[in-house]
TORGU-402589 format. One record per residue (C-alpha): x, y negated, z negated. Coordinates in nm, 2 decimals. Last residue first. Layout:
BEGIN
ATOM        X        Y        Z
ATOM        X        Y        Z
...
//
This chain:
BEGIN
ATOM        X        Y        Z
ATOM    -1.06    -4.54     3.37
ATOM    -1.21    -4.50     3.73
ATOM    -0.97    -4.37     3.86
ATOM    -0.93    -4.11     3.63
ATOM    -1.27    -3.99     3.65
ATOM    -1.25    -4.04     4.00
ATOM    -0.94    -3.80     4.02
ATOM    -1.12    -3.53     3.76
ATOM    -1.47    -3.52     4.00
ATOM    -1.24    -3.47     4.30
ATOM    -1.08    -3.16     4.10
ATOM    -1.38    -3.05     4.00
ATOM    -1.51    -3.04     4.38
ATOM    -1.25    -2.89     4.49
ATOM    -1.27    -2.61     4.26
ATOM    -1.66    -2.57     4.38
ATOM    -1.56    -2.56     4.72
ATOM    -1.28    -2.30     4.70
ATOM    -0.96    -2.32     4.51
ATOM    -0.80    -2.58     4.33
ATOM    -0.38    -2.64     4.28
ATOM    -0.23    -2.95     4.14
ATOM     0.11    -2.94     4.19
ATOM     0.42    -3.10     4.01
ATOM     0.75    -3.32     4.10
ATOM     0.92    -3.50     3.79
ATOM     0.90    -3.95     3.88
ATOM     0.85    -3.96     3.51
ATOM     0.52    -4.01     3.49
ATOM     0.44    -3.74     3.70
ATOM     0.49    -3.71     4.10
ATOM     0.27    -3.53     4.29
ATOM     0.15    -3.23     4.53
ATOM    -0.22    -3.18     4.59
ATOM    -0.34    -2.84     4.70
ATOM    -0.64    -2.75     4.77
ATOM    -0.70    -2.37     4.83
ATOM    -1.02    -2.29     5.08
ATOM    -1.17    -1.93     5.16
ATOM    -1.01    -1.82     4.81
ATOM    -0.87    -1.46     4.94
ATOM    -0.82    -1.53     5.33
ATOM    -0.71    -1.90     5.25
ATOM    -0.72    -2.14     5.47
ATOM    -0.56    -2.52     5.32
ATOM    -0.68    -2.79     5.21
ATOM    -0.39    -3.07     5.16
ATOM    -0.36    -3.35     4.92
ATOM    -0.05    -3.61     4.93
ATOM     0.26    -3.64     4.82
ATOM     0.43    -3.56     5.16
ATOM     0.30    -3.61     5.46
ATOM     0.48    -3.93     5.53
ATOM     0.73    -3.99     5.28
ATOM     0.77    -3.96     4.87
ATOM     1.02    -3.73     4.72
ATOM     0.92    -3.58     4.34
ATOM     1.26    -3.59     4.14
ATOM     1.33    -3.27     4.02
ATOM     1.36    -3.09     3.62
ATOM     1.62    -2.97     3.50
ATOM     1.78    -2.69     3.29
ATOM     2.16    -2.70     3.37
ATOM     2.45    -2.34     3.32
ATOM     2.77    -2.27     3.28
ATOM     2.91    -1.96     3.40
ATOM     3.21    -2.13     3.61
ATOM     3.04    -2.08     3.88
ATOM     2.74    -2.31     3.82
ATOM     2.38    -2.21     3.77
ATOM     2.12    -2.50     3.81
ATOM     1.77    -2.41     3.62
ATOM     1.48    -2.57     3.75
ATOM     1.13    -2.63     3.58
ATOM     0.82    -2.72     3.88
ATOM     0.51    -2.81     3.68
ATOM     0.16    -2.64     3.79
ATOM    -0.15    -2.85     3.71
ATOM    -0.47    -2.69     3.73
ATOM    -0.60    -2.35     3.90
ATOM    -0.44    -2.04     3.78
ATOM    -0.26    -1.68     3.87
ATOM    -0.47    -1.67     4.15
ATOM    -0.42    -1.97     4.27
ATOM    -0.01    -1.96     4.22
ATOM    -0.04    -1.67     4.40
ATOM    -0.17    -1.81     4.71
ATOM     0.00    -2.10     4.66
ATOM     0.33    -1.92     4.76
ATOM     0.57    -2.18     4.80
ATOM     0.90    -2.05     4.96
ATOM     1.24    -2.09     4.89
ATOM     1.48    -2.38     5.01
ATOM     1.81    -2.51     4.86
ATOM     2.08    -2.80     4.88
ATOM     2.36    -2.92     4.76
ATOM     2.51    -3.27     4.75
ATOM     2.81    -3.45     4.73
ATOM     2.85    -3.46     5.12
ATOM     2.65    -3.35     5.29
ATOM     2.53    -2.97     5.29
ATOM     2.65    -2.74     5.03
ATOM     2.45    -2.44     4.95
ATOM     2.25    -2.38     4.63
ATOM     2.13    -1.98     4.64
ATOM     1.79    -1.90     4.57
ATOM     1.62    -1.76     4.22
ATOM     1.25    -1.70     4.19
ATOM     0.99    -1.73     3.92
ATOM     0.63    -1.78     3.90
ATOM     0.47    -1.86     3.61
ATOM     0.17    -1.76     3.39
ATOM     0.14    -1.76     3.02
ATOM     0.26    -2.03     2.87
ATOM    -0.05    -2.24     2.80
ATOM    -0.21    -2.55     3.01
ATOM     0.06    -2.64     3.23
ATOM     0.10    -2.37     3.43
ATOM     0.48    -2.27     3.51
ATOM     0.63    -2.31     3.89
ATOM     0.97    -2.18     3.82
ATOM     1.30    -2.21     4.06
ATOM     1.66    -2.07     3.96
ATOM     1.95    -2.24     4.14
ATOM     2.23    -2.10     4.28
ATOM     2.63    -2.13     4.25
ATOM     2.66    -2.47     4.22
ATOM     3.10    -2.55     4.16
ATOM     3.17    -2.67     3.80
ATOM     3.38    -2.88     3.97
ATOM     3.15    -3.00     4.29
ATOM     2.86    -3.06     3.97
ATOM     3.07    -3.29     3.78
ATOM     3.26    -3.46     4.13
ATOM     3.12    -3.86     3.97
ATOM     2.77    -3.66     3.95
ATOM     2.70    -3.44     4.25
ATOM     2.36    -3.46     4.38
ATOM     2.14    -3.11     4.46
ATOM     1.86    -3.12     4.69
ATOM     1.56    -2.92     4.70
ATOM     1.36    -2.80     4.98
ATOM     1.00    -2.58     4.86
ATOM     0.81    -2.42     5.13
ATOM     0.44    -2.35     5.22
ATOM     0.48    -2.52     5.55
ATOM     0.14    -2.63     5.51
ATOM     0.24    -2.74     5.15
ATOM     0.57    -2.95     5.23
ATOM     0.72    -2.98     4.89
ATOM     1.03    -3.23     4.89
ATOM     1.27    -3.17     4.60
ATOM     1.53    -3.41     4.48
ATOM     1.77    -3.30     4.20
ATOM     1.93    -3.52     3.96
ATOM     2.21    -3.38     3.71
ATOM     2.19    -3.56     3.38
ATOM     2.50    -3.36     3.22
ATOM     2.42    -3.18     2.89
ATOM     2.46    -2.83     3.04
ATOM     2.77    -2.95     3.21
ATOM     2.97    -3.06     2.88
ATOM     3.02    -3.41     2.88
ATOM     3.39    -3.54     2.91
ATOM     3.33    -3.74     3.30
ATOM     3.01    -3.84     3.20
ATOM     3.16    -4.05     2.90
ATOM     3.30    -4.25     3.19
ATOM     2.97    -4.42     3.21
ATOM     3.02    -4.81     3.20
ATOM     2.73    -5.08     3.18
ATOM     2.94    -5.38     3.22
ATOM     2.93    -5.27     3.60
ATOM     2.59    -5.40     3.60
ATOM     2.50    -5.50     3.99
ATOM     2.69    -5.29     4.07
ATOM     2.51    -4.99     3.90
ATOM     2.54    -4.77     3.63
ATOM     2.90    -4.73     3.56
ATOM     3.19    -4.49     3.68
ATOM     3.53    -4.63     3.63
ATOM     3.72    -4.62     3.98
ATOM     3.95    -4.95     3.91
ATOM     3.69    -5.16     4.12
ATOM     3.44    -5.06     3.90
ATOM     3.23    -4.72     4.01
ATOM     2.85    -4.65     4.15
ATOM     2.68    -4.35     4.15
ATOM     2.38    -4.45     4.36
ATOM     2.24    -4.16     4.26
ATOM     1.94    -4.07     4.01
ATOM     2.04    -4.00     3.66
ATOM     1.82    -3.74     3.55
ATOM     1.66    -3.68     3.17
ATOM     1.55    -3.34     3.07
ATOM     1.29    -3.52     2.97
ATOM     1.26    -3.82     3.18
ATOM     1.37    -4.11     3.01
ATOM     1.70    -4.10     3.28
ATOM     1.41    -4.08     3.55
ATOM     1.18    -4.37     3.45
ATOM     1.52    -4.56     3.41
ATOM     1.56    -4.53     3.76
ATOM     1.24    -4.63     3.83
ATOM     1.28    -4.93     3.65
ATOM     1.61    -5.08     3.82
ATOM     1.56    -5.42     3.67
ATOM     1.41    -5.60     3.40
ATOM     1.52    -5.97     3.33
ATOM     1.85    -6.05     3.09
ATOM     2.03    -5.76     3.22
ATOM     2.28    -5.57     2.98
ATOM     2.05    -5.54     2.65
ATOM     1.79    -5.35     2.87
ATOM     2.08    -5.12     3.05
ATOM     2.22    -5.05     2.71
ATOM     1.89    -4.90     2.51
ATOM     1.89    -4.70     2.84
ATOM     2.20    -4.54     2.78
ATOM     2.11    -4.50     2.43
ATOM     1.80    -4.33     2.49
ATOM     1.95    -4.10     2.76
ATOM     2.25    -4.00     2.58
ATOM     2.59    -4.18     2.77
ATOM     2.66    -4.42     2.48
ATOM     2.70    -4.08     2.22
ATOM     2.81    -4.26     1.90
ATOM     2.82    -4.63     2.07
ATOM     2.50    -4.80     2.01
ATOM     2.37    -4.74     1.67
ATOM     2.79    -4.77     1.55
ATOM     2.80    -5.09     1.75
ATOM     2.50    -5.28     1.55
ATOM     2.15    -5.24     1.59
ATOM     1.97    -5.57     1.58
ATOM     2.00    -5.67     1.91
ATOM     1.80    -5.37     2.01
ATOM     1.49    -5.53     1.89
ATOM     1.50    -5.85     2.08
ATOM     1.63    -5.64     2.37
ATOM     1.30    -5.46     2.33
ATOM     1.10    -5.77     2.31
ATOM     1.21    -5.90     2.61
ATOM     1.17    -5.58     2.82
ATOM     0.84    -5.54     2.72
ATOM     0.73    -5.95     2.77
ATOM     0.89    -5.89     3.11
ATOM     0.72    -5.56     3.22
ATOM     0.36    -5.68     3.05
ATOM     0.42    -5.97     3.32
ATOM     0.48    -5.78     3.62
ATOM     0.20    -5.50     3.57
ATOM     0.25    -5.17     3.41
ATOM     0.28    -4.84     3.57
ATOM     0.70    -4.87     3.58
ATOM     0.67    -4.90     3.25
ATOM     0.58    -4.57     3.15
ATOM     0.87    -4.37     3.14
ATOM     1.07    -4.67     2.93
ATOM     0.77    -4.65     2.69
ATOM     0.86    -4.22     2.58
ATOM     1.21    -4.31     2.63
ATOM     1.23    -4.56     2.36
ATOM     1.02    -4.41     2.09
ATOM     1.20    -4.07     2.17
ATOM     1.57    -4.05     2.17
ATOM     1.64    -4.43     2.11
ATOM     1.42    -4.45     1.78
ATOM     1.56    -4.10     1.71
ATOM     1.92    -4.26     1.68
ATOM     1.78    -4.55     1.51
ATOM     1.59    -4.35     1.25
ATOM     1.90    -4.13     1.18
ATOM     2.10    -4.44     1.13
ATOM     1.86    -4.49     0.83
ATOM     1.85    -4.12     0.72
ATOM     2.27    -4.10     0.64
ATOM     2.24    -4.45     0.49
ATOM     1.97    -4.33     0.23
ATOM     2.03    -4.62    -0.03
ATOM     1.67    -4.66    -0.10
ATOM     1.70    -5.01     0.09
ATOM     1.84    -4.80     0.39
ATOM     1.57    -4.61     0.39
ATOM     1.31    -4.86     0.35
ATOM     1.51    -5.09     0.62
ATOM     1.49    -4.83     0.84
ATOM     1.10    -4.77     0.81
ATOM     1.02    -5.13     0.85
ATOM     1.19    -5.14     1.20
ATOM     1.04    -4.86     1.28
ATOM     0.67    -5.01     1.23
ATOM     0.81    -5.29     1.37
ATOM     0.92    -5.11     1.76
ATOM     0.52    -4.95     1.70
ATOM     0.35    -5.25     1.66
ATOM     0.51    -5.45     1.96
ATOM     0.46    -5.13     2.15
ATOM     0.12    -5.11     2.10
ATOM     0.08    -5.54     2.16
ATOM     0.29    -5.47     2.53
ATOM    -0.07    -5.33     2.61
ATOM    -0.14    -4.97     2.83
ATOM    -0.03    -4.75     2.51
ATOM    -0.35    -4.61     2.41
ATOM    -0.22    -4.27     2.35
ATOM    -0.07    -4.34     1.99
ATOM    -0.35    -4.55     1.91
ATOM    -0.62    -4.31     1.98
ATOM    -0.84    -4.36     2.31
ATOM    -1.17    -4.52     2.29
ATOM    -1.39    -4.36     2.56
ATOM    -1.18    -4.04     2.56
ATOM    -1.04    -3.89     2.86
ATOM    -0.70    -3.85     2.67
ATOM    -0.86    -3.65     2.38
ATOM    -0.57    -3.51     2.21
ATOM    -0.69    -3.30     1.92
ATOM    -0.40    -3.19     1.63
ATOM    -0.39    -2.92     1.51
ATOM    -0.23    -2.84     1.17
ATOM    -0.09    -2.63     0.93
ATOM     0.05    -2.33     1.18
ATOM     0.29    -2.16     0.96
ATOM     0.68    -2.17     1.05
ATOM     0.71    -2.34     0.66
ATOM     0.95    -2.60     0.53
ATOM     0.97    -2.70     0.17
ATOM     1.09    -3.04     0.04
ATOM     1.24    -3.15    -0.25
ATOM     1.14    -3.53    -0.27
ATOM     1.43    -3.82    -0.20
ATOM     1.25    -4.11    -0.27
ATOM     1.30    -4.25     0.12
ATOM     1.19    -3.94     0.25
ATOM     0.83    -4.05     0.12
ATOM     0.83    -4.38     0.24
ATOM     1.02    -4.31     0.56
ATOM     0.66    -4.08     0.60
ATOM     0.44    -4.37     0.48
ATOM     0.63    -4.60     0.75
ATOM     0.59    -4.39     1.02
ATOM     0.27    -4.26     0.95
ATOM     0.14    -4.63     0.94
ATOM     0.20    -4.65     1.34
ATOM    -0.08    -4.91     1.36
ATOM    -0.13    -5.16     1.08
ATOM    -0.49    -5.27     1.07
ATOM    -0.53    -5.33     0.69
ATOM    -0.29    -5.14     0.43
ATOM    -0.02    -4.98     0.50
ATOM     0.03    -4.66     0.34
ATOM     0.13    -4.54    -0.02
ATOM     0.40    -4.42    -0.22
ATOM     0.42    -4.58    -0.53
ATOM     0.73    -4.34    -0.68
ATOM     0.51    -4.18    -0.96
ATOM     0.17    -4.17    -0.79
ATOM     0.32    -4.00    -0.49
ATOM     0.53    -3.75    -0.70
ATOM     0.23    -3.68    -0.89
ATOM    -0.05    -3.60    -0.63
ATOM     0.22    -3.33    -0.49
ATOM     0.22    -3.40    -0.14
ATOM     0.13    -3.13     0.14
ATOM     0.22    -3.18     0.51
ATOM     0.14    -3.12     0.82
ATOM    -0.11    -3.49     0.83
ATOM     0.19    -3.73     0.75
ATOM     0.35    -3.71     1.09
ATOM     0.69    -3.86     1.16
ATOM     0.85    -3.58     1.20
ATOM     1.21    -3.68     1.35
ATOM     1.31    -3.80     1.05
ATOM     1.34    -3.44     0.92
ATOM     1.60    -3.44     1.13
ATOM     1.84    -3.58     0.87
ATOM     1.85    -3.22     0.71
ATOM     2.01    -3.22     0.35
ATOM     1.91    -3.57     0.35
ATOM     1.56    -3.50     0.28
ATOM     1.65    -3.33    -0.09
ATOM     1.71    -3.01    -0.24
ATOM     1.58    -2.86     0.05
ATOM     1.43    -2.54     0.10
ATOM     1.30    -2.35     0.45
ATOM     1.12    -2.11     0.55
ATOM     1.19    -2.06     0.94
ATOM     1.12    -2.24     1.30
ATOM     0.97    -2.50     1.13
ATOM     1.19    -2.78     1.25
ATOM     1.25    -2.65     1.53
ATOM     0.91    -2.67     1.63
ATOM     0.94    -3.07     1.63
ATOM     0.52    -3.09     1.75
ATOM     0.42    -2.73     1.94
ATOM     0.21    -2.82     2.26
ATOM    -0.12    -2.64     2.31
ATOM    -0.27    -2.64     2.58
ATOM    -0.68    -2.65     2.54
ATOM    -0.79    -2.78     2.88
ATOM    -1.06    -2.96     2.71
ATOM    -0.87    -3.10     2.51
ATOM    -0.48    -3.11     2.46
ATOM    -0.39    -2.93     2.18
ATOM    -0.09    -3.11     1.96
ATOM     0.04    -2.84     1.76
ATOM     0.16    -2.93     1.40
ATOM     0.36    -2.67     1.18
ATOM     0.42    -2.74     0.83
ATOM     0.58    -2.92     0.56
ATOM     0.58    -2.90     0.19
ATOM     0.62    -3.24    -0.03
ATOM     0.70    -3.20    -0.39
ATOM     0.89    -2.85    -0.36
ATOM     0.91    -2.63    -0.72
ATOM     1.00    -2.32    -0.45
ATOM     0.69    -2.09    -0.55
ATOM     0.44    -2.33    -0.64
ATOM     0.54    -2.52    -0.29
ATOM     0.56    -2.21    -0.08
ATOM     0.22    -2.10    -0.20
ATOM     0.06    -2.40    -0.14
ATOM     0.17    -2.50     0.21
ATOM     0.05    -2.14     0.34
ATOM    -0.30    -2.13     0.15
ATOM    -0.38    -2.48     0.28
ATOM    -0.31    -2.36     0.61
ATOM    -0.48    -2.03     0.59
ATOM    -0.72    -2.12     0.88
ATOM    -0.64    -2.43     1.11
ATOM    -0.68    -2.75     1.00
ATOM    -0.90    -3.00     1.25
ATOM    -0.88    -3.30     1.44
ATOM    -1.09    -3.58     1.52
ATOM    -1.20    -3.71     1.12
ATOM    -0.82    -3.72     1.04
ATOM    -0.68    -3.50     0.78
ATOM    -0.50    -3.57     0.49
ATOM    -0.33    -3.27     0.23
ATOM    -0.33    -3.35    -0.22
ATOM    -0.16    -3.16    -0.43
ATOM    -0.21    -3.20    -0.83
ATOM    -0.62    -3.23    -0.75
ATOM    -0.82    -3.54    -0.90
ATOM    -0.81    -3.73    -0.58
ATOM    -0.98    -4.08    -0.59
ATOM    -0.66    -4.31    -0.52
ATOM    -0.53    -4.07    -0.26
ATOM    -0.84    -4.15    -0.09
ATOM    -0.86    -4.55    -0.10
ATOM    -0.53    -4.50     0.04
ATOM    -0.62    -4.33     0.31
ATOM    -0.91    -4.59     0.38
ATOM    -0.69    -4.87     0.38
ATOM    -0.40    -4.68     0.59
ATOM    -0.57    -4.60     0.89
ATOM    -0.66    -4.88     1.03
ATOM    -0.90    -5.16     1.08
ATOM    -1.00    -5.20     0.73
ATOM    -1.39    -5.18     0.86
ATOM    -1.58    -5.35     0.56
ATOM    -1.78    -5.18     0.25
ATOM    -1.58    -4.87     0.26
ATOM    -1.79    -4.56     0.19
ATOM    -1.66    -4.29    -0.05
ATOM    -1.79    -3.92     0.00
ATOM    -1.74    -3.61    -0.20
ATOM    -1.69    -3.27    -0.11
ATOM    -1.64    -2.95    -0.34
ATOM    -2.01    -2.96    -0.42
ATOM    -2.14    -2.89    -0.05
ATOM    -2.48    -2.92     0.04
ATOM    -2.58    -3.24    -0.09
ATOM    -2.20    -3.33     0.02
ATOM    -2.29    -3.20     0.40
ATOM    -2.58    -3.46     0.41
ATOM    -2.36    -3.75     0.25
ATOM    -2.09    -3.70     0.54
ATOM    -2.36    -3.69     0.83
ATOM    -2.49    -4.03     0.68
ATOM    -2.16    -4.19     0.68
ATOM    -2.10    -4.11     1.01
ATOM    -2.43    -4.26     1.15
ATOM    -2.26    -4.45     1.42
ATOM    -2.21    -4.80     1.23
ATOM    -1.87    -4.69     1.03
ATOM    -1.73    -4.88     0.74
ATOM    -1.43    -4.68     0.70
ATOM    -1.61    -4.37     0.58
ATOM    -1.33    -4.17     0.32
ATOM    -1.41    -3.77     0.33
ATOM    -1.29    -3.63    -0.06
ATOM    -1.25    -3.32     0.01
ATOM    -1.22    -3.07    -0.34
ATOM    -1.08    -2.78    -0.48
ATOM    -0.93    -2.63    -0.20
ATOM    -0.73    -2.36    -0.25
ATOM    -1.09    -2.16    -0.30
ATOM    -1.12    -2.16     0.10
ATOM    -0.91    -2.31     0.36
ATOM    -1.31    -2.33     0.50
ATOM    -1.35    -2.67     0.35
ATOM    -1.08    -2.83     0.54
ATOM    -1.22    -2.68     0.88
ATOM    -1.56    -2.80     0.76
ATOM    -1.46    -3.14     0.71
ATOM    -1.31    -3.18     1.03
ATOM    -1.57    -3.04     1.23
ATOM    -1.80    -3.29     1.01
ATOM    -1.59    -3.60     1.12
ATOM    -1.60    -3.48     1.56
ATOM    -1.92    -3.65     1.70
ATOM    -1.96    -3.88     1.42
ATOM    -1.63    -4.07     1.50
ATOM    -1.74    -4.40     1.40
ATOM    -1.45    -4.46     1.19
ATOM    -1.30    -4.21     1.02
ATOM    -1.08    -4.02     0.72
ATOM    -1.04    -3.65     0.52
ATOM    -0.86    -3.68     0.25
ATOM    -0.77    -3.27     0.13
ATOM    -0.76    -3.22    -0.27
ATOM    -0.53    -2.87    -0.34
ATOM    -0.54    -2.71    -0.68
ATOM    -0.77    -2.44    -0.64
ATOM    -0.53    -2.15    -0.77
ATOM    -0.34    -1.99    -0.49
ATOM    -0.41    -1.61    -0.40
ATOM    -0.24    -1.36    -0.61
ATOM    -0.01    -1.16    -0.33
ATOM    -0.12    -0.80    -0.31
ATOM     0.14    -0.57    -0.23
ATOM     0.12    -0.36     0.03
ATOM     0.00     0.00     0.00
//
């Protein structure tokens, strides 16, 4: 027989907040109230909603004892009023948050409060998926970090921590918060996560890690009011997000947590920046201005430790770009090196004493770390053109300053994965040949007909470059534009009757495929493109 673990004593409180969400807040409450005895009580925080909300709350507390409701008499604007206004009511020594549009997944409060009886831990972490609805992919949120149990004497004994910003995977001791005064913003401050979460590293809590799913995480990007991390169209979101870090360095390094602080910038770059730098080639002339001064604003203030420890990384490159020109420039380029992996895009341009550097026009801008970095870390671009009637795939290999010519390409291994799950993909591997000069170049064919079968939706292309010397590159390719290409196609099909297929270029300039088959798939998929037109 196996052993029987004693199941946790009620001692957990989950705050459960919204705002005119009353399509979603009782799905939330329910998923918190079926962790089971754990939970002793949800205490479900109304900020001042108008869409009957409240009244759905008050009916499932007549039927529930373990939940009670607290009303807000005005909208705070944000988040952190009315989770504050729930930490301040919990009775329970641990205490979990939820928002009113997501939902925790079974056993989570049973996972997180075993491992932080058992290890003494004030704040336990979690795994966070981020499922995207209605397709429901799930993505896995720092993974890494909760790839194993886990316990740390204190937040510093693993600076990437930092990197999980999120305050909902997590359980607090009610104590330790009360204790140290650890609470959110108040009022309409968005991004409070990251300053509660610098909050609580900053008083140095022992922390346990565990792999267990703790929370999902609903992203609704067809939403009528999109959340504020996806409603990132105004220069005022990132504005609100570049203070919100801001604040959260100077906690840590008030608290005397140097080792954290530069950790902050570092991830600032790695992330924060990349993720806005992919994007702003979609925004108009003036947001692209007021972005790009604002950021070099910011970026002024790190000093030349920030800056210089890996200068060649992605973020940081980029970071030096923005402070280099004065206006914005060479956008789509950027939108590439943000990309994830990240791709520098040729011209490869040198100083007049052969140092390489980013461009010409900013030969201030040097790169000769390049020349040093190990080849699986090296932003190799690769162009592909997908020619669908043709059914074949042509990709192109640049060298970068004679990297790629001295590790010698060897072949090149090509995957169309769908994007919602990992379960199907297509692999095949094809040899890299040179062809001009500094380049290589590939061709293998498309077959849609499997793809449809396998799945309609969104298909990413994921490359990975093998070298001769037995290193290897995971990239991703540069989606070309020109006549024909880019562009929907419907196409015969002995098994589907019809197969429409629509090659494009993602946010970051990466080359996918969106496949439908039949009349009725190409009608969903015409539906989806005016749906996203016309938001």
């Amino acid at each position: 027989m196996h052993p029987q673990h004693p199941r946790p004593a009620a001692d957990v409180a989950v705050v459960v907040i919204g705002h005119d969400d009353a399509a979603h807040v009782t799905d939330a409450v329910r998923s918190a109230l079926a962790q089971g005895p754990a939970v002793r009580e949800v205490v479900a925080v109304d900020d001042c909603s108008t869409d009957g909300s409240a009244g759905l709350l008050e009916r499932l507390a007549a039927e529930e004892p373990r939940v009670r409701v607290i009303r807000l008499p005005a909208n705070s604007g944000g988040c952190g009023t009315p989770r504050n206004a729930g930490l301040d009511a919990v009775t329970a020594p641990y205490v979990m948050l939820l928002d009113s549009d997501d939902v925790l997944p079974p056993g989570a409060a049973d996972a997180l409060l075993t491992a932080a009886t058992g290890t003494d831990a004030q704040v336990t972490g979690g795994l966070c998926v981020r499922r995207e609805l209605p397709s429901g992919r799930e993505v896995p949120w720092e993974p890494g970090l909760y790839a194993a149990p886990a316990v740390l004497a204190r937040p510093a004994d693993r600076p990437r921590l930092i990197h999980d910003t999120l305050c909902v995977n997590k359980l607090y001791a009610t104590a330790f918060l009360r204790e140290h005064g650890i609470r959110f913003p108040d009022g309409r401050f968005p991004y409070e996560d990251i300053v509660f979460t610098a909050r609580v590293w900053a008083a140095a809590p022992r922390v346990a890690l565990v792999p267990d799913r703790v929370y999902v995480w609903h992203v609704r990007r067809s939403a009528r009011r999109l959340s504020i991390s996806l409603d990132r169209a105004g220069v005022d979101n990132w504005r609100a997000r570049t203070h919100a870090c801001r604040t959260a360095y100077a906690i840590l390094l008030d608290a005397g947590e140097k080792r954290l602080a530069r950790r902050a910038r570092a991830k600032f770059l790695d992330h924060d920046l990349r993720m806005y730098a992919r994007e702003l080639p979609l925004r108009d002339a003036e947001h692209r201005r007021e972005w790009w001064a604002h950021t070099r604003g910011f970026l002024a203030d790190y000093d030349a430790a920030d800056r210089s420890r890996d200068p060649v990384a992605p973020g940081p490159l980029i970071a030096r770009v923005v402070l280099a020109s004065p206006e914005p420039c060479d956008l789509a380029r950027l939108r590439e090196l943000a990309a994830g992996p990240a791709r520098l895009n040729p011209p490869y341009a040198r100083t007049p004493d052969g140092t390489p550097c980013w461009s010409d026009d900013l030969p201030g801008v040097t790169l000769e770390g390049l020349l040093t970095r190990p080849t699986a870390r090296l932003p190799f671009a690769v162009d592909a053109e997908l020619r669908p009637r043709a059914r074949r795939l042509r990709l192109r290999l640049h060298d970068l300053y004679g990297r790629a010519a001295q590790a010698g390409p060897a072949e090149v291994e090509v995957e169309w994965r769908h994007r919602d799950g990992d379960g199907p993909a297509l692999r095949r591997t094809v040899p890299l040949r040179a062809s001009a000069e500094g380049t290589w170049s590939a061709e293998t064919p498309v077959h849609l007909e499997r793809l449809a079968a396998l799945g309609t939706g969104a298909w990413d292309l994921r490359l990975r470059l093998r070298f001769r010397d037995g290193s290897t590159r995971r990239v991703t390719a540069h989606a070309l534009a020109g006549p024909g290409l880019l562009r929907r196609h419907a196409l015969a099909s002995p098994r589907h009757g019809l197969i429409l297929v629509h090659p494009y270029a993602t946010h970051s300039g990466s080359l996918a495929l969106r496949v439908a088959t039949g009349v009725r798939g190409m009608t969903t998929a015409l539906r989806s493109r005016l749906r996203r037109f016309l938001r």
